[in-house]
TORPAVO-980715 format. One record per residue (C-alpha): residue number from 1; residue in three letters; x, y, z. Coordinates in steps of 0.5 Angstrom, whole numbers, plus 2048, in hexadecimal, padded with zeros to 3 digits. Example, Ala and Ser with C-alpha at 12.3 -4.5 7.8 and 13.67 -1.06 7.14 Angstrom:
// residues 2
<tiza 1 ALA <819 7F7 810>>
<tiza 2 SER <81B 7FE 80E>>
This chain:
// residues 76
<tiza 1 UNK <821 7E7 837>>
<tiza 2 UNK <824 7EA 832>>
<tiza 3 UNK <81F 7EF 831>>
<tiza 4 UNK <81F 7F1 838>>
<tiza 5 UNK <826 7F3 838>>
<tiza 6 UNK <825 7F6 831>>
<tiza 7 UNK <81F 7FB 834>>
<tiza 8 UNK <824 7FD 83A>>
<tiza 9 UNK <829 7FE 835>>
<tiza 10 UNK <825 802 831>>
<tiza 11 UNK <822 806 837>>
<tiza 12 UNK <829 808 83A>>
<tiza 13 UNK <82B 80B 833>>
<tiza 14 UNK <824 80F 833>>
<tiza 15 UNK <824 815 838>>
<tiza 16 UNK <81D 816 83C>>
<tiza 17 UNK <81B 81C 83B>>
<tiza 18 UNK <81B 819 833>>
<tiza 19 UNK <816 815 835>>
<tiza 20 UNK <812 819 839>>
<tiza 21 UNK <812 81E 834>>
<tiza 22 UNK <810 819 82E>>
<tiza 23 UNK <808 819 82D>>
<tiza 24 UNK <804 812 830>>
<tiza 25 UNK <802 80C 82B>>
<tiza 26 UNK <7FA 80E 82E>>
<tiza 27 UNK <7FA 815 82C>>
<tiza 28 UNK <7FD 813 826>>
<tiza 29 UNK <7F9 80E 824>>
<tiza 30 UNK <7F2 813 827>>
<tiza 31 UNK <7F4 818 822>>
<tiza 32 UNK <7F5 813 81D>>
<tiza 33 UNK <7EE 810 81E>>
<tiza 34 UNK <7EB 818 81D>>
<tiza 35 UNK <7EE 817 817>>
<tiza 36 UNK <7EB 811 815>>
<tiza 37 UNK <7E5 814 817>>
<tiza 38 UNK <7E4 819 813>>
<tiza 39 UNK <7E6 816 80C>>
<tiza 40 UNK <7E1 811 80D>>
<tiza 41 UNK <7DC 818 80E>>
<tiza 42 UNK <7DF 81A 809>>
<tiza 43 UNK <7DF 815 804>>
<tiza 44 UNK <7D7 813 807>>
<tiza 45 UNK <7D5 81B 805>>
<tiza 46 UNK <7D8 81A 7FE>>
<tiza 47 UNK <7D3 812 7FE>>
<tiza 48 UNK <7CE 816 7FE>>
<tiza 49 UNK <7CF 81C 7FA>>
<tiza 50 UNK <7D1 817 7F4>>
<tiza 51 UNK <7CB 813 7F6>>
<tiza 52 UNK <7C6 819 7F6>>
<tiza 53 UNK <7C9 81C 7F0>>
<tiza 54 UNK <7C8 814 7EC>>
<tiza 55 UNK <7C1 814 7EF>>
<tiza 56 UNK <7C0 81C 7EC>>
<tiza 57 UNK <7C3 81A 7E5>>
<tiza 58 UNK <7BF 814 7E4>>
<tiza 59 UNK <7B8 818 7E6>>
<tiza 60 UNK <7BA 81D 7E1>>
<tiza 61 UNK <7BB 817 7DC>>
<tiza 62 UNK <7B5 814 7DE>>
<tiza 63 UNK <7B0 81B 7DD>>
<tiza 64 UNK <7B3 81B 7D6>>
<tiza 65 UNK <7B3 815 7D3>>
<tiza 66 UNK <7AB 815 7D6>>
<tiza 67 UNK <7AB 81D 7D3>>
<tiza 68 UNK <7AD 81B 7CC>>
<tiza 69 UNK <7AA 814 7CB>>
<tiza 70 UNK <7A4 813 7D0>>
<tiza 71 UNK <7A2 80D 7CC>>
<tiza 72 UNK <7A8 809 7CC>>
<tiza 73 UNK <7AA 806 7D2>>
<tiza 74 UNK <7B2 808 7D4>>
<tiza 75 UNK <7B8 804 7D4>>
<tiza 76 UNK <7BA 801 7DA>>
């Protein structure tokens, strides 16, 4: 009840047109969730660059480890 009464308040201290001018909860959180998906495609491009340039490294390690000492095996 209290709420109530506290909502109404509130509702005759703001100007309608106030409230049709402020922007909808659903295009605010929409707009939101484009954010959140681009930063997920972003941080999944990043993965995998990281993830392509570890393998890169490794096999140019690899090579030279195999280059250098063809008889001994290489760490692991």
């Amino acid at each position: 009840m209290v709420a109530a009464a506290y909502a109404k308040d509130l509702l005759c201290r703001i100007a309608p047109n106030r409230v049709e001018a402020e922007k909808k909860i659903g295009d605010i959180l929409s707009g939101l969730q484009e954010v959140a998906e681009e930063h997920r495609d972003i941080a999944t491009e990043q993965l995998q660059a990281q993830e392509d340039l570890a393998k890169e490294r490794l096999s140019k390690e690899e090579q030279k480890c195999h280059h250098v000492n063809e008889s001994m095996a290489c760490p692991p």
